[in-house]
Steps between C-alpha positions, in 0.01 A plus 500: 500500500570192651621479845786289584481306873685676738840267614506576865850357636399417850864527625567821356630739741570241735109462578197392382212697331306723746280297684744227484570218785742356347826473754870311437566269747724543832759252441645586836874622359634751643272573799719557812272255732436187250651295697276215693489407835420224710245670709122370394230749359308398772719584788578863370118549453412353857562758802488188767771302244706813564435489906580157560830520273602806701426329804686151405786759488500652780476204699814311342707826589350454822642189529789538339618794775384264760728237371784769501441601823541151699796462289685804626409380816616174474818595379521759731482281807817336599423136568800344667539112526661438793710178415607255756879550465668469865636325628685382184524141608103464567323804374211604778472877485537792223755692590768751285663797664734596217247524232156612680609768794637824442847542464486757857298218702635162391737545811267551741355181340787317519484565849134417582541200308848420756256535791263280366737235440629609826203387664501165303846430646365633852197206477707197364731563742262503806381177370820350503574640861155367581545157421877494624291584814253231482744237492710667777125405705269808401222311348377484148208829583730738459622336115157558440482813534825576394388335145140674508764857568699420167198361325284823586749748486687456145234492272273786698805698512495470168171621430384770733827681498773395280301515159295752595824718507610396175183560323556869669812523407374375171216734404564813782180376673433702845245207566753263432776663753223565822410124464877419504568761792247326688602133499836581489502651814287163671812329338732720719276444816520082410875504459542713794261266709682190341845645633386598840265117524374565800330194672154533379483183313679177623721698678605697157729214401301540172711791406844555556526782691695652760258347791470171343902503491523561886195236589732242284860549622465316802372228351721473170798760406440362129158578473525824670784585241264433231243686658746821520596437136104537419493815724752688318347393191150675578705823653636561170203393323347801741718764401548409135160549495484829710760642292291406157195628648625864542668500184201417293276729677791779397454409179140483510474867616697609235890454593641279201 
């Protein structure tokens, strides 16, 4: 009996004979993570790849918080150009009730801003007194000092008491109103001193005050008119400015 070779389908039963290595290949459809990415074999295999990634991370979130922090606080900061704008004719100082002070205080602004032009007119007008006075005979000293008054006392004014109380004003800074307090009330003493002009200096005919006015009248009625002009200048000048003084301390404790 002859024996016939055995015909051993190697795929039969969907695998190969016992023993058998034989394998299909993994074509990759189907699989649910096939897909490739861009990350090298190298870096998912080396722990210190892994660290330093991590760490170039967490450094550019650093930096990108620090970013949005100065940002917000750029943008939270107010910055305020202060634009010459007065007087219209020749711009030399920033200055805008209507838009900038609170609707409750641009009054009292108004006001403070009177007095300082108050004390403008006050200092032009001694000058003019002055020099009326120097031709009537009084000598060119006291134009001097009449000029170094005006020349002094309008752009100081400016800066130690009037801005100072429009920047407080402004922003609600207590700083800001004890520096005004301060000057303003040296302001008061000067305008009082100027109206009383007692003969310290050249005989006070350097202000035109109620002393001056006396010490002139003999010698010219016109100049001592002028002189009593410039005296009731500064006396208003005094009380406008005794009169703004308590009201913005009322409304700096509280009584808007």
């Amino acid at each position: 009996m002859s024996s016939q070779p055995d015909n051993v389908n190697p795929f039969a039963n969907g695998s190969g004979a016992a023993g058998s290595k034989f394998r299909l290949p993994n074509f990759g459809f189907g699989q649910k993570h096939d897909a490739t990415d861009d990350v090298p074999l190298e870096t998912r295999n080396d722990p210190n790849k892994e660290r330093e990634l991590a760490d170039w991370e967490a450094d550019l979130r650093r930096k990108e918080l620090d970013i949005k922090r100065r940002e917000d606080a750029v943008s939270g900061v107010a910055v305020v150009v202060d634009d010459r704008n007065w007087p219209p004719f020749f711009p030399m100082i920033h200055h805008d009730i209507a838009n900038e002070i609170p609707v409750h205080a641009q009054k009292l602004q108004y006001m403070a801003f009177a007095s300082w032009l108050g004390l403008i007119l006050c200092l032009v007008f001694n000058i003019i007194a002055v020099i009326v006075c120097w031709i009537k005979g009084g000598g060119v000293k006291i134009f001097f000092l009449a000029s170094i008054y005006a020349l002094l006392g309008v752009p100081l004014s400016y800066v130690l008491w009037y801005r100072p109380l429009y920047r407080a004003m402004r922003t609600d800074s207590a700083l800001k109103f004890g520096w005004f307090f301060l000057l303003y009330m040296i302001h008061i003493l000067f305008c009082v001193f100027a109206a009383i002009a007692p003969p310290i200096v050249f005989h006070g005919r350097s202000l035109t005050g109620i002393l001056a006015a006396i010490d002139v009248f003999p010698q010219s009625v016109l100049v001592g008119i002028f002189f009593l002009i410039g005296f009731g200048f500064f006396c208003l000048e005094s009380l406008l400015s005794l009169w703004v003084l308590q009201k913005i301390y009322m409304y700096f404790r509280g009584h808007k």
